[in-house]
N, C-alpha and C positions, 0 to 999 in steps of 0.2 A: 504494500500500500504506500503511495507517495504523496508526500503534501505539497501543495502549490506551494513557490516561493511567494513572500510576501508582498505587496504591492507597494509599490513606491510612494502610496499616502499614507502607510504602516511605520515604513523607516524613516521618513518625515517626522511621524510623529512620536517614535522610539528618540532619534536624535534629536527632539526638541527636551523632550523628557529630560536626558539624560544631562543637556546644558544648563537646564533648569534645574535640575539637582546639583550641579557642580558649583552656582550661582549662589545656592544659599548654603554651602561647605562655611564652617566659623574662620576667621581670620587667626590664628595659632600662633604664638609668640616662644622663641626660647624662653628659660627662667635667668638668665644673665643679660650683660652690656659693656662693651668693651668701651673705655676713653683713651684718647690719645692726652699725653703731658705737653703744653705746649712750655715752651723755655725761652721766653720772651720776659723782659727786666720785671714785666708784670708780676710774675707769677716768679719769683727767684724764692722762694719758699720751699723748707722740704716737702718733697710725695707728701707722707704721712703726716703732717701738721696740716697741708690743701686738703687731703681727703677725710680729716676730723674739723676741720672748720664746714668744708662743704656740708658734711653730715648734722650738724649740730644747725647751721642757718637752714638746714630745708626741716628741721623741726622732730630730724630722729635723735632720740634718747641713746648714747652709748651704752656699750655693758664688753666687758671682759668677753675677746674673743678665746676659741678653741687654739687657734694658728695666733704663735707670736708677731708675725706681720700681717696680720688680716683686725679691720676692724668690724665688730659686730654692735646691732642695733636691739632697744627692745621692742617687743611685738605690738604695733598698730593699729586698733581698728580702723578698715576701709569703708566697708558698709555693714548694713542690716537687713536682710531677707525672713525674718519672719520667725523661719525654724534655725538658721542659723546666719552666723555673721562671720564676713571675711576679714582673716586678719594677718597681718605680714609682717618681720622682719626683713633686715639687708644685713651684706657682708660684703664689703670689700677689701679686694688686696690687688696689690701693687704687683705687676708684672713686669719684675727690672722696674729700668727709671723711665721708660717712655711711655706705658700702657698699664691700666688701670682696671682691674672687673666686676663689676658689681652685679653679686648673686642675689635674688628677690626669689624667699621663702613667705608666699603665701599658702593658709590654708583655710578651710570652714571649721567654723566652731560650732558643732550643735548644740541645740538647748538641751541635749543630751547627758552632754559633758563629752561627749566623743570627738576628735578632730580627725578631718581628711584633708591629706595634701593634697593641694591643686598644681601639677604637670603643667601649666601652659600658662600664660599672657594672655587673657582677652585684653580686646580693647579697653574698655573700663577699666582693667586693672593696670593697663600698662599706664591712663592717664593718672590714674591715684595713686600708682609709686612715683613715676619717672619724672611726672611735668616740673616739680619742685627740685628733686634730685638733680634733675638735668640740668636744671638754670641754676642751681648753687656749685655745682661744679666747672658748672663753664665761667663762672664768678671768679675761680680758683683758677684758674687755664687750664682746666680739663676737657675735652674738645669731645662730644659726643662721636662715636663714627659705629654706631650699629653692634651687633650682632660679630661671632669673631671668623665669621665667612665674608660678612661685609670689611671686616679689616685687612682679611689677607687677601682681598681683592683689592683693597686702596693701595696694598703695597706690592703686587703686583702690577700694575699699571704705571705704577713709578718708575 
């Protein structure tokens, strides 16, 4: 027994489908950010006193990190969804003297008392860590350049 192939108003409307699903795929974020150090008279200050002033003006609370050159924040609420609330710490550390990474641990806290880690960056969350982060580091001469694919693609093309 054989089936007709399908008609060309079929796969029409399979590949409308299927671009239309791809269309509302979430936009996905790593959970880091790499900065470049710029070393311009501005910024003649060491790494680690730029990257605890930046910290402290964008409104995170330090706390004694794990790693002796890495510094850690404590945990902030972002929002409030009902059954639970999303809430993050940062860590950063100095990569050598040129590059800088900052890792963004956010998770949900049920009204449970249970937490789950959140894997990814939505958008809302990257604007409720980074928008402040961002501008207090580039305050400091630390130069925002992406993700650490977008970095070694800047130094690439160099």
């Amino acid at each position: 027994m054989s089936y007709p192939l399908p008609t060309r108003s079929v796969l029409i409307i399979l590949i409308g489908l299927c671009l239309s699903m791809a269309a509302c795929a979430p936009s996905l974020s790593p959970l880091y950010r790499d900065y470049e150090a710029q070393t311009d008279s501005s910024s003649a200050a060491p790494i680690d006193e730029r990257i605890e002033t930046a910290l402290t003006d964008a409104g995170w609370h330090l706390k004694s990190a794990a790693a002796p050159n890495a510094f850690a924040t404590e945990e902030r609420k972002l929002s409030s969804w009902g059954l639970y609330s999303v809430v993050a710490s940062v860590e950063v550390v100095p990569l050598g003297t040129e590059y800088v990474r900052l890792y963004i641990h956010p998770y949900r806290k049920y009204i449970t008392g249970g937490r789950g880690k959140i894997p990814y960056l939505n958008k809302s969350l990257q604007r409720s860590v980074l928008k402040d982060l961002t501008r207090a580091f580039e305050q400091q001469g630390l130069q925002a350049i992406g993700t650490g694919e977008k970095r070694d693609e800047a130094l690439t093309a160099r």
